[in-house]
N, C-alpha and C positions, 0 to 999 in steps of 0.2 A: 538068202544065200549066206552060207559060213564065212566070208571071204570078205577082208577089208582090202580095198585097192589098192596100191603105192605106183607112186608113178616110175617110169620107164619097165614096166611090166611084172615089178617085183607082189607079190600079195603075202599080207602075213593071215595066216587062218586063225576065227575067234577064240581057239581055243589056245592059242598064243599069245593074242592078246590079253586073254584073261590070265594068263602065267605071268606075261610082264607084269599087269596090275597085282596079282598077287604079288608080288617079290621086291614093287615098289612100297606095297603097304609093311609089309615084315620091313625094309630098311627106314619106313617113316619111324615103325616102332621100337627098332633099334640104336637111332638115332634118338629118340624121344629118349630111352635105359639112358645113353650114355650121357645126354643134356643132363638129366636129373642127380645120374654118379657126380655129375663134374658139378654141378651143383652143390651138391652135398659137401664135397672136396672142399670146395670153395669158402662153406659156410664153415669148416674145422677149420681151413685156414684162417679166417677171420676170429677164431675162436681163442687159437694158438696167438695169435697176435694180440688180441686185448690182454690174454695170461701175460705174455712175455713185456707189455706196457704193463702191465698191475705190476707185478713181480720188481721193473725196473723204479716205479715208483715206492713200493716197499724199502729198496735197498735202501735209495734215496734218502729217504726219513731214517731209516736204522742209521747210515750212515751222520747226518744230522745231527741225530742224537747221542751218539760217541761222542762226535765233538763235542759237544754242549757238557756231555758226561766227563769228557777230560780235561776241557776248561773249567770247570765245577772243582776239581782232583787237583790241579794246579793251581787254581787260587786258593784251597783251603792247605796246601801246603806251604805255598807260597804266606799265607796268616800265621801258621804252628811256626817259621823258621823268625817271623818278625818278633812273635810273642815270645 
């Protein structure tokens, strides 16, 4: 018989059943797209993040190196006004 039973006299017929199972598997695989989008997302994010740590370490050192460069500037002035 085509007919799955439910109780208190409800039946759903197999050819309903096979529609629910259809449209459970299309949102498994829909679900699956959007795991992988958000994945993805995820792995830019972490991408954006080690640039924006490189980058702040870059300043870091440029920054560093001014100073080093201006106290360089300063003590050989600081020598020209002695001599």
């Amino acid at each position: 018989e085509d007919n799955i039973g439910l109780e208190k006299g409800r039946v759903i017929i197999q050819q309903d059943f096979d529609n629910l199972e259809n449209e459970l598997q299309e949102t498994r695989t829909q679900v699956a797209k959007l795991q992988r989008k958000q994945s993805g997302q995820n792995n830019k994010i972490a991408l954006t993040r080690f640039r924006i740590n490189d980058l702040e370490q870059i300043i870091k050192e440029i920054q560093a190196r001014h100073q080093a460069d201006k106290k360089s500037l300063l003590d050989a002035i600081y020598e020209l006004k002695i001599n």
